[in-house]
C-alpha positions as CSV (number, residue, x, y, z in Angstrom):
1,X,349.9,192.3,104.8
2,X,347.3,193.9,102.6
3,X,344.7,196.3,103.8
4,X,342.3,194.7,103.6
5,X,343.3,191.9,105.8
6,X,344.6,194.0,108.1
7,X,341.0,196.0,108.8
8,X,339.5,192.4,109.1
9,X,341.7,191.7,111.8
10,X,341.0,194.9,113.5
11,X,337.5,194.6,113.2
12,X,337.2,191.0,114.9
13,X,339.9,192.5,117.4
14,X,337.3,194.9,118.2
15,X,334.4,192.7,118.3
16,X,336.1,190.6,120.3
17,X,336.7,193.3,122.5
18,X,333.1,194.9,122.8
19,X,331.8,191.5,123.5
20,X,334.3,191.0,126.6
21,X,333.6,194.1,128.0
22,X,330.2,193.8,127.4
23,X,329.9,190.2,128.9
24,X,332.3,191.9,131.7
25,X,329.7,194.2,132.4
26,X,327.0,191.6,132.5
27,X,328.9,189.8,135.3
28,X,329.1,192.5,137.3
29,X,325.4,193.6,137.1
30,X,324.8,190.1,137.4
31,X,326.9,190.0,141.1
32,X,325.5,193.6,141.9
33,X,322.1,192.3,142.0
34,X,323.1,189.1,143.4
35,X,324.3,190.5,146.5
36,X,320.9,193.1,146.4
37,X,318.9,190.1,146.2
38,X,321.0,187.9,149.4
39,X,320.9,191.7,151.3
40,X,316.7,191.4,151.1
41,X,316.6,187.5,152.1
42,X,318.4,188.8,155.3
43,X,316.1,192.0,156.2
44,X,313.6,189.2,155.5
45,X,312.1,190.6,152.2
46,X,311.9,187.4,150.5
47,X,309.7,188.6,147.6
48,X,312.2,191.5,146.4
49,X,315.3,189.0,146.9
50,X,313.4,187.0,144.1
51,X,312.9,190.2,142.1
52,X,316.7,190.9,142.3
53,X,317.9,187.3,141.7
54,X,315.5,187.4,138.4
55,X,317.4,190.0,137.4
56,X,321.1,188.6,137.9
57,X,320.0,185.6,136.3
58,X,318.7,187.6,133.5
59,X,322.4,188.3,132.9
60,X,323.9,185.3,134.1
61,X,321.7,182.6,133.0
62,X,324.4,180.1,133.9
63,X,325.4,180.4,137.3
64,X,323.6,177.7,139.8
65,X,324.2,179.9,142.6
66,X,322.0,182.3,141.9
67,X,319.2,179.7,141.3
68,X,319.8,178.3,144.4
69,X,319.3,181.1,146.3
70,X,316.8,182.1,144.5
71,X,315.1,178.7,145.7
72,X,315.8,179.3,149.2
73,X,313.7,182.4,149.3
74,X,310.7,180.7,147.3
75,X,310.8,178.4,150.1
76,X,310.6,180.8,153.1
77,X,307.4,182.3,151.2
78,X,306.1,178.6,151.2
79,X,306.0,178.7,147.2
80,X,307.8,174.8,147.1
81,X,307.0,173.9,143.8
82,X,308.6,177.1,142.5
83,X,311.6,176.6,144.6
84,X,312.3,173.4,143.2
85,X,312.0,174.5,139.4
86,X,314.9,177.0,140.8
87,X,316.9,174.4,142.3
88,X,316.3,172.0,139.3
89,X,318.0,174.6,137.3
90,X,320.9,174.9,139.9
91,X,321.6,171.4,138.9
92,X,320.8,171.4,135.7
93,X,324.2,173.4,135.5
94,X,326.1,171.8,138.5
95,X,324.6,168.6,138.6
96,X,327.2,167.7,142.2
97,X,325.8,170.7,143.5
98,X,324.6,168.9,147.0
99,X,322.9,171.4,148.5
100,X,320.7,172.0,145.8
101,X,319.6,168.1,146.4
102,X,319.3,168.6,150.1
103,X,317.2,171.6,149.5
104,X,315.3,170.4,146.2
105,X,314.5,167.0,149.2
106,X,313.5,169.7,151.8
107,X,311.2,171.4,149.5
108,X,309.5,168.5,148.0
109,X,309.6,166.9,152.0
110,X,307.5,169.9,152.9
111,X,304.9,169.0,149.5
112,X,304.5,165.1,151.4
113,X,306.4,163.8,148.5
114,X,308.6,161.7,150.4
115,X,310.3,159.1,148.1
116,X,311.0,161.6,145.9
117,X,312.7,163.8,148.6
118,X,314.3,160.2,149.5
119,X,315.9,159.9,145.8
120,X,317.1,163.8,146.6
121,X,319.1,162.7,149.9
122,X,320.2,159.2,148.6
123,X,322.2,161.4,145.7
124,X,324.0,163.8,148.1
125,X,324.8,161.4,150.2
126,X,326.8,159.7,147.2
127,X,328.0,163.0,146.3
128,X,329.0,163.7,150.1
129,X,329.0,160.6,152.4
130,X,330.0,162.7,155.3
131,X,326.9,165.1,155.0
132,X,325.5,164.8,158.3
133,X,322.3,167.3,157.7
134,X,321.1,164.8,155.2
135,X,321.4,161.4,157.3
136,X,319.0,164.1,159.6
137,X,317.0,164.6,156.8
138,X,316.7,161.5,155.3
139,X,315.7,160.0,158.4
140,X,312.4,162.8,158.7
141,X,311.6,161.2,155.6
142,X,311.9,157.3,156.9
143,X,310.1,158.9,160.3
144,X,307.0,159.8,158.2
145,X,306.9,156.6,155.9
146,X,306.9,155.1,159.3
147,X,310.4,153.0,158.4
148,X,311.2,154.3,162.2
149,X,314.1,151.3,162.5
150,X,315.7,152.8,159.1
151,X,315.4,156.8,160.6
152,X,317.4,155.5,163.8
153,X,320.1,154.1,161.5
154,X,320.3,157.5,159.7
155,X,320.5,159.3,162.7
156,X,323.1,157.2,164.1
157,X,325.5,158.1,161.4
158,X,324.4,161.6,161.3
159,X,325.5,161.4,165.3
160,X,328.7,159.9,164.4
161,X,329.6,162.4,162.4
162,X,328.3,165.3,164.6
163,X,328.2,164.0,168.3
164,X,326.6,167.1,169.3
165,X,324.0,167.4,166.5
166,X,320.7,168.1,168.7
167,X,318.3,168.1,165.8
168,X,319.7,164.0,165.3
169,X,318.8,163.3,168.5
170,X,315.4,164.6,168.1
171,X,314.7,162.6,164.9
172,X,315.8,159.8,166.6
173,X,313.4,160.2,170.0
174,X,310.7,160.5,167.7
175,X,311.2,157.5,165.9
176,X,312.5,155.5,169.1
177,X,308.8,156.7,170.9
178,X,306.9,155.6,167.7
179,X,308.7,152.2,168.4
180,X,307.4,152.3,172.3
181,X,311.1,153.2,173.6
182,X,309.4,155.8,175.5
183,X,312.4,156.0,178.2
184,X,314.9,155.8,175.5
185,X,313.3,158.4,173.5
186,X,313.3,160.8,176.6
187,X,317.1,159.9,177.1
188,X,317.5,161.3,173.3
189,X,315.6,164.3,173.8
190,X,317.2,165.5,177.0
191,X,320.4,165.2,175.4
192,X,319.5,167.5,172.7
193,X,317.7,170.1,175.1
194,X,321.3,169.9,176.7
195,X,322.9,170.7,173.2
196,X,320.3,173.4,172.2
197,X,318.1,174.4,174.9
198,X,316.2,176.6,172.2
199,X,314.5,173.8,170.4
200,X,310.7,173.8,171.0
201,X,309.9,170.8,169.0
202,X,312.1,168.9,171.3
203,X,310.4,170.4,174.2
204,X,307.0,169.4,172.6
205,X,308.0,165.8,171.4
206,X,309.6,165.1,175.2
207,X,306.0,166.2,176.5
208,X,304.4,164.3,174.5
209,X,306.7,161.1,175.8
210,X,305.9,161.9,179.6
211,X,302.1,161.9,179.0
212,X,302.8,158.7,177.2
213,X,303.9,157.5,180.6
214,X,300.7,159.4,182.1
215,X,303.3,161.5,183.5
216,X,300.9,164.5,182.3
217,X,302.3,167.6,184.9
218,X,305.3,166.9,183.8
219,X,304.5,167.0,180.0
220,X,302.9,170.5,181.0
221,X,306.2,172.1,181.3
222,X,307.5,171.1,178.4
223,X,304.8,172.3,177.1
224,X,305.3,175.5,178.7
225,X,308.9,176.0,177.6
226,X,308.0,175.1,173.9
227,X,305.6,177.7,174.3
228,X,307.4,180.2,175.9
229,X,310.2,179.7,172.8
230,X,307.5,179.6,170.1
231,X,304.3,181.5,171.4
232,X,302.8,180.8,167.7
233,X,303.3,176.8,168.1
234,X,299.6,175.1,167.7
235,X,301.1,171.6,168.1
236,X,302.3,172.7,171.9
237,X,299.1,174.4,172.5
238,X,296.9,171.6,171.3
239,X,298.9,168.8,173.2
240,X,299.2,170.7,176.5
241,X,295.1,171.1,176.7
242,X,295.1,167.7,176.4
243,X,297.6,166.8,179.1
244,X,295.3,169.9,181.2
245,X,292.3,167.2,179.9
246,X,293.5,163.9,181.2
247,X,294.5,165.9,184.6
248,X,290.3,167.1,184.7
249,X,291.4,171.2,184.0
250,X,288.6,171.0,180.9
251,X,288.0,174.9,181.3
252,X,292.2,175.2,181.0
253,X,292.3,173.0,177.9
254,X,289.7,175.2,176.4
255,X,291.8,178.1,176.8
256,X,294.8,176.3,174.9
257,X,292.6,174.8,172.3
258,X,291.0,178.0,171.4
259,X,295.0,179.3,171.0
260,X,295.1,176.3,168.7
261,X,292.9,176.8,166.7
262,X,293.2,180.7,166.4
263,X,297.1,180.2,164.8
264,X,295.9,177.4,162.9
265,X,291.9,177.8,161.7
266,X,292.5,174.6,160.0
267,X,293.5,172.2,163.1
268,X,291.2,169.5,162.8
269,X,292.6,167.3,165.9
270,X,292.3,170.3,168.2
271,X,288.4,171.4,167.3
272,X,287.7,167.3,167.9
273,X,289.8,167.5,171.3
274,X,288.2,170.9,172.3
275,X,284.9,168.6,171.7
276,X,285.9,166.0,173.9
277,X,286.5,168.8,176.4
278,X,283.4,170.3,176.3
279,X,281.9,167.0,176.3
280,X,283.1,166.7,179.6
281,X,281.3,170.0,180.9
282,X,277.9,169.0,179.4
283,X,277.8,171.6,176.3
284,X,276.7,169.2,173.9
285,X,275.9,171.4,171.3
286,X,279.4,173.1,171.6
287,X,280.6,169.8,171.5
288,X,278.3,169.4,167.8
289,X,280.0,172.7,166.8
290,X,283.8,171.8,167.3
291,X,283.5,168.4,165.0
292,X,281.3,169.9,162.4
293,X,284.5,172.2,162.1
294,X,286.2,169.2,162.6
295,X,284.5,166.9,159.6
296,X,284.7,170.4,157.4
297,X,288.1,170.4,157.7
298,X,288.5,166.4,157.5
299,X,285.7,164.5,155.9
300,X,287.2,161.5,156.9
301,X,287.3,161.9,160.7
302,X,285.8,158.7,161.6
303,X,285.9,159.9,165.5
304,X,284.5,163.2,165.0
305,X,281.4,161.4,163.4
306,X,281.4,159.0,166.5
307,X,281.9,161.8,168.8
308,X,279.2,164.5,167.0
309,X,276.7,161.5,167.2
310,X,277.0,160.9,170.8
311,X,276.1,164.2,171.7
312,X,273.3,164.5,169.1
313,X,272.1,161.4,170.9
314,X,272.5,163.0,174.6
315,X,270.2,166.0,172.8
316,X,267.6,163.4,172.0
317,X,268.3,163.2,168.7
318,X,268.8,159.7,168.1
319,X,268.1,159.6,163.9
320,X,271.3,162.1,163.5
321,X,273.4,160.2,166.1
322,X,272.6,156.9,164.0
323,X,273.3,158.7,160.6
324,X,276.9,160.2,162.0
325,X,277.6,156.7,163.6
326,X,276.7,155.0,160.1
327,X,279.5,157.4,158.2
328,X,281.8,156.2,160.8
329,X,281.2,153.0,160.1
330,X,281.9,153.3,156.1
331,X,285.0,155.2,157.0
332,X,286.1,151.6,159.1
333,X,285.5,152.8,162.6
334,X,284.7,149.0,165.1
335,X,283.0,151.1,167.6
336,X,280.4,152.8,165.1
337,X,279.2,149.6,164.2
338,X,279.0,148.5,168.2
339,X,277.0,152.0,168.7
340,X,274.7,151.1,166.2
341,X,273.9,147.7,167.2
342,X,273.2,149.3,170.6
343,X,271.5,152.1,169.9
344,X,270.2,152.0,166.3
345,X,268.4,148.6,165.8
């Protein structure tokens, strides 16, 4: 072999050899900041996991796992449509990777774009039939399209699968009392409280079945528990002042719709309920107060016009009860246009 040849060969050995170690090196930086990054998701430091998967990906452009992850913490910050750029690029390299498609539906679910998060569950499904979190999921989706026969079939296989899968069973109350199978619903919903005693939505969504039976004391203590588990849970606070309502505790359903509406300044139904309330104590101009917040925060409230009116009419001031009545009555509301024949003619 001539000399030549022979210093070729060394050098390529030796390139080859730099770029191994070098792309050996990447890979473990890569997994180093990796494992950084899942260590901050689990001390709940979402934004520096982000930072640290950024940074592994940097060196390992081509792993989906990291992507993934890195979509998960995007979505406990609330930042949805960045989390599904990430998990797009998750599949983009693993395009069977199901999670990624439960997740990518879960995050695009939480955006109210619910076929799309449909065409995310129908493809892990075919990827993994026996996938019983996304029957579950799939049938939140069919809840809020209102396919509520289609969300009990979905939940029936999830429940096949898992037996004992509480969240199922929930789904499945809550599309069974959207149908009117109040008792049945109830039935579902103890079951899971027997599975996971922990779950305050299931707490809330059984109260809100007993006070669909007018069975309002006892919706109170689901209330209660739900509360008790999640003390930061508007939709318990706001439906247990309204069971305190229909029972004639106004000044107690105050109290719980002011808690409302202090976690959640943006809780339209409960400034409207707290109106009603009010209504019921003779503050009309508290009542005028809690659905203008109500009609800031929803310009289509057609009963928060109707409502605002009636107490600007019990003030004396019949032109502004007429002109809140007549908006109700653009935005389709029958009894605006009864009020007005009665009161505006």
């Amino acid at each position: 072999m001539n000399k030549k040849k022979l210093t070729n060969s060394l050098l390529n050995f030796l390139c080859f050899f730099l770029f191994s170690s070098n792309y050996a090196m990447s890979q473990n930086n890569a997994e180093i900041f990796f494992k950084s990054g899942l260590s901050k998701y689990y001390q709940g430091d979402y934004k520096g996991a982000i930072m640290d998967y950024n940074k592994a990906i940097k060196l390992n452009p081509n792993d989906a796992v990291i992507y993934f992850n890195k979509g998960i913490a995007q979505d406990e910050l609330s930042n949805f449509q960045a989390a599904i750029l990430s998990y797009n690029q998750a599949i983009k390299i693993n395009s069977e990777y199901k999670a990624a498609y439960v997740n990518r539906g879960l995050s695009k679910y939480n955006l109210g774009n619910y076929k799309e998060a449909l065409i995310d569950y129908n493809k892990a499904i075919m990827i993994d039939p026996k996938f019983a979190e996304v029957y579950n999921n799939r049938a939140s989706v069919k809840n809020e399209l209102k396919e509520y026969k289609e969300a009990i079939q979905d939940c029936n296989v999830a429940l096949q699968i898992n037996p004992n899968y509480a969240f199922a069973l929930t789904i499945r109350g809550n599309a069974k009392q959207e149908l009117g199978d109040i008792q049945d619903a109830i039935l579902d919903y103890n079951k899971a409280i027997e599975i996971n005693p922990r779950n305050a939505k299931t707490y809330n969504n059984r109260g809100l079945a007993k006070g669909a039976l007018e069975d309002d004391k006892g919706a109170i203590l689901d209330y209660d528990k739900a509360i008790e588990i999640n003390p930061n849970f508007a939709d318990a606070f706001n439906n247990r002042g309204y069971s305190k309502d229909k029972l004639g505790d106004f000044k107690g359903a105050i109290l719980d719709y002011n808690k409302a509406t202090e976690i959640n300044p943006n809780y339209a139904e409960a400034y409207y309920n707290r109106g009603l309330a009010k209504f019921k104590l003779g503050d009309f101009k508290g009542v005028i107060i809690d659905n203008n917040k109500a009609i800031e925060i929803n310009p289509n409230f057609a009963a928060a016009y109707i409502n605002r009116g009636i107490a600007k009419g019990k003030l004396g001031n019949r032109e502004g009860a007429c002109l809140d009545w007549s908006k109700a009555e653009k935005l389709g509301s029958k009894r605006a246009n009864d009020l007005i024949k009665q009161f505006c003619k």
